[in-house]
N, C-alpha and C positions, 0 to 999 in steps of 0.2 A: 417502470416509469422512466423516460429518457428527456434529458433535460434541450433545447434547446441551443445552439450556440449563437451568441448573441448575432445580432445582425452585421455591427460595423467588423468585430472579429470573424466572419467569416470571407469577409469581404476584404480584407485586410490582404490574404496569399496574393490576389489578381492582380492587384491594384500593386503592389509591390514589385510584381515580377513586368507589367507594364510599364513601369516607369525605369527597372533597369535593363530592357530589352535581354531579359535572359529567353526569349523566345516563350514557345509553350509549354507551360508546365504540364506535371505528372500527376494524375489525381491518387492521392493518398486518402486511405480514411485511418484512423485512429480506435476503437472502444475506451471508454474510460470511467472509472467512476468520479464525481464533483465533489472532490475529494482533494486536502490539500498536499496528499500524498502523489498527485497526477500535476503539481506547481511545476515540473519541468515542463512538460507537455504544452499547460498553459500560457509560460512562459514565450517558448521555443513557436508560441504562434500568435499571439498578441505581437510580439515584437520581428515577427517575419523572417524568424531562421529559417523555417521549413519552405517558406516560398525562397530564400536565396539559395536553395538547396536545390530548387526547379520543381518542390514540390508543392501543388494546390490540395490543402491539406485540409480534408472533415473531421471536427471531432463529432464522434458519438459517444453519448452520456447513456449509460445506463445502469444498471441501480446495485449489482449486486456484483460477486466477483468470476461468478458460474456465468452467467450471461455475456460478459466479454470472451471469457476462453471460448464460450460456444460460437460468438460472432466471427472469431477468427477463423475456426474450426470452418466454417459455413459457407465463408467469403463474405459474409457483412461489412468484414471489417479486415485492411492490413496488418494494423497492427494489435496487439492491445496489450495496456499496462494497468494490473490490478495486483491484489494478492495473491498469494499460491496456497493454493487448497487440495485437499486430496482429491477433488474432481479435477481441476488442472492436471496433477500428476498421470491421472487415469487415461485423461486425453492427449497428452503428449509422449505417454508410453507408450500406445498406440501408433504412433510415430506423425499425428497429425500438428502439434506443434512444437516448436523449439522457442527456448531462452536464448534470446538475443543483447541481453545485458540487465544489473541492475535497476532496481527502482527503490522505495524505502526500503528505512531496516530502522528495528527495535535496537536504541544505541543508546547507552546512559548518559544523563543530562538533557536528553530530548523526548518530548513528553507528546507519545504519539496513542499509546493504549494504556488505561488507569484501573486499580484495583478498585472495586467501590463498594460498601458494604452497606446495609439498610439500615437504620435506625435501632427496629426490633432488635436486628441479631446484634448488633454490635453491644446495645446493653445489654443483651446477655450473655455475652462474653465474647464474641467474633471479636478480638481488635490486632488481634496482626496476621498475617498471611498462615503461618504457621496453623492457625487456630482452625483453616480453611475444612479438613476434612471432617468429615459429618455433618456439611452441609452443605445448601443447593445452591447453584451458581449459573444464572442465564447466558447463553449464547448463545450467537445467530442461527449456525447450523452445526450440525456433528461432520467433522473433517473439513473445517472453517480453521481460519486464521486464531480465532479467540480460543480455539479446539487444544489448537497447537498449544499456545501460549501457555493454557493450563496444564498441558504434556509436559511443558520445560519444567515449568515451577515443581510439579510434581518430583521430576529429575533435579531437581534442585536442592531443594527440602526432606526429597527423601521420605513422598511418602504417596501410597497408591493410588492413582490418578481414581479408582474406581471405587477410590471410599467421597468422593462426592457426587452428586446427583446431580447431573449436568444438564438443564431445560433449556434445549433449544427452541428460539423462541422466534426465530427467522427476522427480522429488522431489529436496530438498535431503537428506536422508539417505541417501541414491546418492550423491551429488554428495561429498558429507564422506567417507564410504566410498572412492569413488575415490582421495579424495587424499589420504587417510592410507594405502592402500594402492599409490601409485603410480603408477595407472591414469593419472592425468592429470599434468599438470603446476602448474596453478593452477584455483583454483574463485572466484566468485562466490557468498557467502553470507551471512546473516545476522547481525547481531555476537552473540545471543544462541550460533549455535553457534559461528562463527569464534572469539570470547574468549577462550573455553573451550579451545578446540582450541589456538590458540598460546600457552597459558597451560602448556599440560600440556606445550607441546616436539613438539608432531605437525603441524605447518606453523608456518609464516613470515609473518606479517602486513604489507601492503606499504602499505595508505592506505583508505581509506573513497570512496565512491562520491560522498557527498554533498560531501568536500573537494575532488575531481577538476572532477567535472562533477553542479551541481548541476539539476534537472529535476522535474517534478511525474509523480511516479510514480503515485499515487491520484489515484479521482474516486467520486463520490455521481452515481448516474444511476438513469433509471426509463423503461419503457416509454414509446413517443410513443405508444402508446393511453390508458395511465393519465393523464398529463400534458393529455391533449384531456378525455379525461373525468372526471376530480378534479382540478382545480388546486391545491382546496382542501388537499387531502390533501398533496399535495408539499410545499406552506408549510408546513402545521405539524411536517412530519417535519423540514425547514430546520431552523426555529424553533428544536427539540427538541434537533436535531444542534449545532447552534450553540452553544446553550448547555453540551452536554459539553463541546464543543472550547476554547470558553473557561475551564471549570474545569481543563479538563486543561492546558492551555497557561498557564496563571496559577498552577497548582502544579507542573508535571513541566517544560517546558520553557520559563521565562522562559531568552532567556539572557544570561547571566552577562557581565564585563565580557572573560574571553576567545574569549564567541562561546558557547560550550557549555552547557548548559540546567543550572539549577539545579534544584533540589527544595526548594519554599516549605515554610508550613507546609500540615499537609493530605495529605502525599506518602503517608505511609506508607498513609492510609486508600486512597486511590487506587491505590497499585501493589496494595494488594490486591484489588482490584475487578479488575483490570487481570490479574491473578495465576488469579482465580478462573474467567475468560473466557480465555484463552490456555493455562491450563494448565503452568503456570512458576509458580516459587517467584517473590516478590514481590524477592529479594535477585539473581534475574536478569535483572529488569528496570530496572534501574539505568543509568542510560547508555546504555542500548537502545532507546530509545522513540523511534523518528522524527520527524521534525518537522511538526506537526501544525497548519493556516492555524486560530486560533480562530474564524475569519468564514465557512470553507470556500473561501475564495477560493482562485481556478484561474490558473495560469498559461498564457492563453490564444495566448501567441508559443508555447509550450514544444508545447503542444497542436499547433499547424499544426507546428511540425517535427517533432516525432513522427509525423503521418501523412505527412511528404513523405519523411521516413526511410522507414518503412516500403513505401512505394509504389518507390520507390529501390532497397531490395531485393525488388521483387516480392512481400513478401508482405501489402499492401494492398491493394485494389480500387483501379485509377486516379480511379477515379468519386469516392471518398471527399472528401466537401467539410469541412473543418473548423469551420468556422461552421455547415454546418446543422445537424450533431450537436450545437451546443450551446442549451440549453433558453432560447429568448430569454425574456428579463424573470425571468430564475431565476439563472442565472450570475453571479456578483459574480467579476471579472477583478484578479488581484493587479498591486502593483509588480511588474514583471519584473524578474529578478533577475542579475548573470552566470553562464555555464551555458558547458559545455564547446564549444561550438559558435560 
């Protein structure tokens, strides 16, 4: 399902570059999901970096994190910024795309994926993370983002990822579904729906993904065809991307002296933008917003262990080299950080 981009925001690149005679712009198109982990993006074109950049910039919405890497792959789409999944990896081992800089990452104090347990199992004794093995646990897909997550904790905790019974269950309103109705035992979800949910008394909230084991979940990548033959074009998408991330990161998640993101001045204007592209009241983005590199910067140790995970449970290509998928002289590599592993 691909969500619309609104009318005045698409209208917004022309009209911008009209009125500062930067000539004709470049048509960009974008994949993305409506998702406040994609707030640079929305940013960086609600407020017309990408048209000062020369670029007339489409976003495309669509619903899942396999369908972006394929639009890239395809020519749908220039660029696109999701998560990194073992499908991702498979496809850019292949040498069809590269990482071209950070996007979120699972960072303690910021509350982007939640542990959440069901009613049932927690009275009967599910109540801390540890307690997890021997029982079943929803997510999206097998070599998904949520996949991983449960890989770290595993590596974490110290204990075999294959003493739980992982139901992939393909969307996260399945996944909520299930565990309000039983089906499963605990779920990996979002804190936009998890809050909500242990707010109302319909599961158990256990700890946040990013306090456990943190990891650079997102990345900004593009075609190794585009890259050979526009350079130019990647830089200034960079450029454009950057500077959302910096607005957003200097008003939604400086953080605070406890570790947890504050809201500067500026927030409200922002979570509405943020609001208007995700689809969510601006008052449930609040403490929701993932942790966002204002530089794009990539956690590039996070990156090789994520494909030797993956390759580890067979669902990567052995071949997958982690340096080559990434876009030399494009990549800006972060402090590494500690991480469940």
């Amino acid at each position: 399902m691909a969500f619309p981009l609104p009318r005045w925001a698409a209208a917004l690149p022309i009209a911008l570059l009209l009125s500062t005679g930067c000539g004709r712009a470049e048509p960009a198109s974008v994949a993305v999901l409506p998702l406040a982990s994609s707030g640079a993006i929305f940013v960086a074109q609600h407020k017309g970096y990408f048209a000062q950049e020369g670029l007339e910039t489409e976003l495309k919405f669509l619903d899942a994190a396999q369908p972006v890497a394929l639009a890239v792959v395809s020519g749908d789409a220039d660029f696109g910024a999701t998560g990194l999944t073992a499908g991702f990896y498979n496809l850019a081992g292949k040498g069809a795309l590269r990482i071209i800089g950070g996007q979120s990452r699972e960072q303690p104090g910021y509350h982007l994926i939640a542990y959440l347990v069901g009613n049932k199992a927690y009275d009967a004794g599910l109540k801390t993370l540890g307690d997890l093995p021997g029982h079943s646990v929803a997510i999206t897909q097998v070599g998904s983002t949520f996949h991983y997550s449960l890989g770290l904790l595993a590596e974490r905790l110290h204990f075999d990822l294959a003493s739980l019974r992982l139901v992939p269950l393909q969307s996260m309103s399945n996944m909520a579904a299930a565990l309000q109705g039983g089906q499963v035992d605990a779920a990996l979800l979002p804190g936009t729906l998890a809050a909500p949910m242990a707010a109302r008394g319909e599961a158990h909230l256990l700890g946040w993904v990013g306090d456990e084991t943190p990891w650079q979940v997102g990345a900004l990548f593009a075609a190794q065809r585009t890259i050979e033959a526009n350079r130019s074009k990647v830089e200034k998408f960079l450029r454009a991307y950057r500077r959302g991330a910096h607005e957003l990161f200097d008003t939604l998640l400086q953080p605070g002296p406890d570790g947890t993101p504050q809201e500067g001045p500026g927030a409200p204007e922002l979570l509405q933008i943020l609001a208007e592209y995700t689809h969510q009241a601006p008052a449930a983005l609040h403490g929701a917003i993932p942790f966002i590199d204002p530089a794009a910067r990539l956690l590039v140790g996070d990156i090789r262990h994520q494909v030797a995970w993956y390759q580890r449970q067979d669902l990567a290509d052995q071949t997958v080299s982690p340096e080559a998928i990434l876009a030399a002289g494009l990549v800006e590599p972060a402090d590494e950080q500690p991480a469940g592993h």
